[in-house]
C-alpha positions as CSV (number, residue, x, y, z in Angstrom):
1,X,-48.3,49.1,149.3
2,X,-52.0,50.6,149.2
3,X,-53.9,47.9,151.5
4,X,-57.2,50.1,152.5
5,X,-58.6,47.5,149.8
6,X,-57.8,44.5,151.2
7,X,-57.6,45.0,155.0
8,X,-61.3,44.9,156.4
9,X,-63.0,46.0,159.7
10,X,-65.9,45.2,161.5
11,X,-67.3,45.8,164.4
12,X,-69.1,42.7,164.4
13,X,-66.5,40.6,163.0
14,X,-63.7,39.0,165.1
15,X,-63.6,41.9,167.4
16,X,-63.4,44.9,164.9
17,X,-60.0,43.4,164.2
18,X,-58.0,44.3,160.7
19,X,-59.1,41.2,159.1
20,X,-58.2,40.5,155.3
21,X,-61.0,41.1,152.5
22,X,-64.1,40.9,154.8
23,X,-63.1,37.3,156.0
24,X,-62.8,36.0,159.3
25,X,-58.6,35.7,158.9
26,X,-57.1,38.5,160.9
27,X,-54.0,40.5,160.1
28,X,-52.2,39.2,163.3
29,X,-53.4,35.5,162.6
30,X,-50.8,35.9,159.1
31,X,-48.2,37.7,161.3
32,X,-48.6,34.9,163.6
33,X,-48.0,32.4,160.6
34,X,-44.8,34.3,159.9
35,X,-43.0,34.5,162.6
36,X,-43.9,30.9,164.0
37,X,-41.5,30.1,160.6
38,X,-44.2,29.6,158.2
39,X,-43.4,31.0,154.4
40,X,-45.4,32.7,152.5
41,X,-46.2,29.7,150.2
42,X,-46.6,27.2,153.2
43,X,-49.8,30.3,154.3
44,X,-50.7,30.3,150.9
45,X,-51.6,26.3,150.4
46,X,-53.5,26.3,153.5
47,X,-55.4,29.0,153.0
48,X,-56.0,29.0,149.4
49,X,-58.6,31.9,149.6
50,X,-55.7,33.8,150.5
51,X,-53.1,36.1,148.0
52,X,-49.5,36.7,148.0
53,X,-50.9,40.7,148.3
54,X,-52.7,39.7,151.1
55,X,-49.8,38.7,152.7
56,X,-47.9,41.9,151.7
57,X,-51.2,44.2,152.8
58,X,-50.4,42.7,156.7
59,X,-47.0,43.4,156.3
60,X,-47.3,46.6,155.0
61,X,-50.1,47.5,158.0
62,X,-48.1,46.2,160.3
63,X,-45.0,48.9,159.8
64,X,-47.6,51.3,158.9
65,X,-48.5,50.4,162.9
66,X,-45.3,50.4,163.9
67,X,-44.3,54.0,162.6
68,X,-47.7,55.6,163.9
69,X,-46.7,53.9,167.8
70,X,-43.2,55.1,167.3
71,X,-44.0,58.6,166.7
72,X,-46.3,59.0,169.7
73,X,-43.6,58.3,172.1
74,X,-41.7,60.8,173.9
């Protein structure tokens, strides 16, 4: 999934963290959400700003992550 559209940083905003569309909900905030047990349609009817893509754009830069740490490892 393309997510350059959708995950946001900036400097000045919660740290320069990967936030979601410019808003002050981080990518790690949703991870959180996820493994604590939440579904994706519990997330989505408390945060109704949010999208199902949003949800799939922190997934997808989380392994995105992931990959880029594994390869730097000896």
């Amino acid at each position: 999934m393309q997510y350059s559209h959708i995950i946001t940083m900036e400097p000045g905003k919660r740290g320069g963290k990967p936030c979601i569309r410019g808003m002050r909900i981080t990518v790690y905030d949703v991870l959180e959400y996820l493994a604590a047990g939440m579904t994706q349609q519990e997330i989505l009817d408390d945060f109704p700003y949010l999208t199902a893509d949003d949800i799939r754009a922190c997934l997808s830069y989380a392994a995105k992550r992931e990959r880029s740490m594994l390869a730097v490892q000896p």
